[in-house]
C-alpha positions, 0 to 999 in steps of 0.5 A, a space after each residue: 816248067 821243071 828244068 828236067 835237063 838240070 834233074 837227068 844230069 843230077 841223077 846221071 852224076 848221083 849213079 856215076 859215084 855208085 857203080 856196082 856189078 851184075 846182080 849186087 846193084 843195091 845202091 843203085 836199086 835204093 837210089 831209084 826207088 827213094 827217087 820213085 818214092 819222092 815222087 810218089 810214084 809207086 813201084 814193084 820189085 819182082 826181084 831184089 834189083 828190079 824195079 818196075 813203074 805201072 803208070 794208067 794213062 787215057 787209053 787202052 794201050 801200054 808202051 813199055 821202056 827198058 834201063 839197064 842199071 849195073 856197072 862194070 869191073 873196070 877201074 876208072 881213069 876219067 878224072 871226072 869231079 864224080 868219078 866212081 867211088 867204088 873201087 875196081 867199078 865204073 859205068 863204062 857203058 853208060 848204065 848210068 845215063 839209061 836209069 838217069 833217062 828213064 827216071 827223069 821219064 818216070 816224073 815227067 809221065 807221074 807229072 802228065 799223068 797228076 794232070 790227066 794228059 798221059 796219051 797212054 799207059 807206060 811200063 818202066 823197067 830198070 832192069 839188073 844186070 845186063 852186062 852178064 847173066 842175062 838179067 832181062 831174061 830173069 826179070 821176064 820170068 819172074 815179072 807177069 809181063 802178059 799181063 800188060 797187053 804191052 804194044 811194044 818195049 823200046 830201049 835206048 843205049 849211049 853211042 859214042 860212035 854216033 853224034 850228039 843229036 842223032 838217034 841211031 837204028 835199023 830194022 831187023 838184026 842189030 846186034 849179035 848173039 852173044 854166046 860164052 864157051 869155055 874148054 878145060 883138057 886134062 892130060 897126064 904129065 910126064 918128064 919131056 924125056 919120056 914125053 911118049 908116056 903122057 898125054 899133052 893137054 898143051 898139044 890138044 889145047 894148040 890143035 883145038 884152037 887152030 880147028 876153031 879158027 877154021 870153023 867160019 872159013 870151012 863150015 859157014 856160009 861165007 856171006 853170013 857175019 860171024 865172029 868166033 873168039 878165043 879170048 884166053 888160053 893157059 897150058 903147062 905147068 914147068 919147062 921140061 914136063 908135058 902139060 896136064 892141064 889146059 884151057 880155053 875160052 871166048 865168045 861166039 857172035 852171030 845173027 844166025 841160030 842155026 849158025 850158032 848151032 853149027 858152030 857149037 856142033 863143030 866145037 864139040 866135034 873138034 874137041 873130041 877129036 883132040 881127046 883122040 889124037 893126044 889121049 887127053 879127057 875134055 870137057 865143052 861148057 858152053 853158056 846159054 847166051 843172049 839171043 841176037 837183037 831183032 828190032 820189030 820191023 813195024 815200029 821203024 816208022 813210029 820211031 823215025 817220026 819221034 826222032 824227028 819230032 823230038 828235033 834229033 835227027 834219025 840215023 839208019 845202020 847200014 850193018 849190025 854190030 857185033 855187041 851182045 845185048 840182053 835186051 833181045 829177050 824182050 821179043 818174047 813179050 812184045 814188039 822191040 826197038 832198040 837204038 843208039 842215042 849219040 854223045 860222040 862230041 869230039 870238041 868236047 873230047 868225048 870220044 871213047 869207046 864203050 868199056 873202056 876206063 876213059 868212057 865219059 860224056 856230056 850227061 846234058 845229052 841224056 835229056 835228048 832220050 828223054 825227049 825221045 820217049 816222050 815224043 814215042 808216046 806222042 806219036 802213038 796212034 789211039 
């Protein structure tokens, strides 16, 4: 039998060397489909980036499963022998590991498949552009997901605060909503002497972030987690005149929808109060987001029994997390499960988070996802 641990960590180590941003994973997108090719696996492209794999199994049913492939604009400093190659890009977040999981999934299935024993039949994503712009979103829409009569779509994410050998999870929310606003104020500016004749886009700046701040204590039920962030601020232009410009700009993580229209509501709000008390003229942006990752309820079950009969052990979260995810607009197309594969290994000095320039792993891990999907079709019911 094939050494697919051997094959999962040659795919991670090619991917590793090329890591490219959202939408402009051209490389990457070459690398995956020459693999397909070599393994005469026919594929179809419903965008430039995109790459989807149809493969019939012995039953009616279809499971789908998701990778994310795009890096992040992060420098490396790991001083790995297969450090990226790509100046001021690095899979920092492990994209490299999910495609290296779902191809080496792809030749096992096509292997199953030559030899009349795939259970089911599988769709496999890889999918642009998760880290911005919402590439599920737009491979939904442009990819006849209905037309496969999908059961469900599972995906895997590396984990770094969880341990090699555990799969992590839970029901219901496990990551937030992750929504991006931006405020730009144009005041008028004036000599700080006759500072009475201009409008302070600094002062409405100062007012607009001390309001959000209060936003959460004020306006939101005080047990629900939400997190609205100010991220970066910039204001003025010399040392003795008013500011005539200004902005703003973060983030808003929540679980909640109508919480998250609250909290929009109430930035607009404050927002146009500042243009009323420093007579300055402001305009709110907020970006459609990623909706909060709701894991379906009913596949806990099947995915327990394949963690442990892929001989990992099975982990419940205890809270969400606050991470962003675009996986969750995969609930429009089907049932959802989304969970943490481990590689924290403090032995081995594997213990840096995720978007950070250090982040590394023992790719031999990966082959732990394989094992997992594997054992998912498995254990799915005829």
């Amino acid at each position: 039998m094939k050494d697919y641990v051997k094959t999962v960590s040659a795919h991670r180590q090619a991917l590793h060397l090329i890591p490219e941003l959202s939408f402009h994973e051209y490389k990457t997108t070459a690398y995956i489909r020459n693999t397909l090719k070599q393994l005469n696996i026919d594929y179809l492209t419903p965008l430039e980036t995109a790459t989807i794999v149809y493969l019939k199994g012995n039953s009616g049913k279809t499971i789908g499963f998701r990778a994310d492939i795009d890096a992040l604009p992060i420098e490396e400093e790991t001083s790995s022998p297969f450090t990226s190659t790509h100046s001021g890009a690095m899979h920092a977040c492990g994209h490299d590991g999910h495609t290296s999981i779902l191809l080496t999934f792809a030749e096992l299935c096509k292997t199953q498949q030559d030899q009349g024993l795939l259970k089911h039949n599988v769709l496999l994503i890889f999918q642009p552009s998760e880290e911005s712009n919402a590439g599920a979103n737009a491979l939904i829409k442009a990819f006849p997901f209905s037309d496969y009569n999908l059961e469900a779509i599972f995906a895997l994410h590396l984990g770094p605060d969880t341990d090699e050998g555990v799969i992590l999870t839970k029901e219901g929310p496990l990551m937030a909503s992750a929504t991006e606003y931006r405020i730009n104020i144009k005041g008028r500016s004036a000599h700080v002497a006759e500072k009475e004749t201009g409008a302070n886009a600094l002062g409405s700046l100062s007012h607009i972030a001390n309001q959000i701040a209060q936003i959460q204590q004020y306006h939101l039920n005080g047990l629900n987690q939400n997190v609205i962030h100010i991220g970066k601020m910039t204001a003025g232009e010399a040392i003795n005149t008013v500011a005539s410009t200004g902005y703003l700009e973060g983030t808003i993580r929540t679980y909640d929808p109508k919480d998250l229209e609250i909290i929009k509501q109430k930035i607009d709000a404050v927002v146009k109060s500042s243009d009323l008390i420093f007579k300055t003229s402001t305009t709110l942006t907020v970006a459609e987001g990623y909706p909060p990752v709701i894991n379906t309820s009913s596949l806990l079950e099947l995915v327990e029994k394949s963690v442990e009969s892929a001989g990992l052990r099975f982990k419940v979260k205890e809270h969400p997390y606050l991470y962003g995810e675009d996986f969750s607009f995969y609930d429009t197309v089907a049932k959802t499960n989304f969970a943490f594969l481990g590689i924290r290994n403090e032995e081995l000095g594997y213990t840096s988070g995720l978007h950070t320039s250090t982040f590394n792993f023992d790719e031999k891990v990966l082959i732990n996802g394989v094992t997992y999907f594997q054992e998912i079709l498995n254990n799915l019911g005829e």
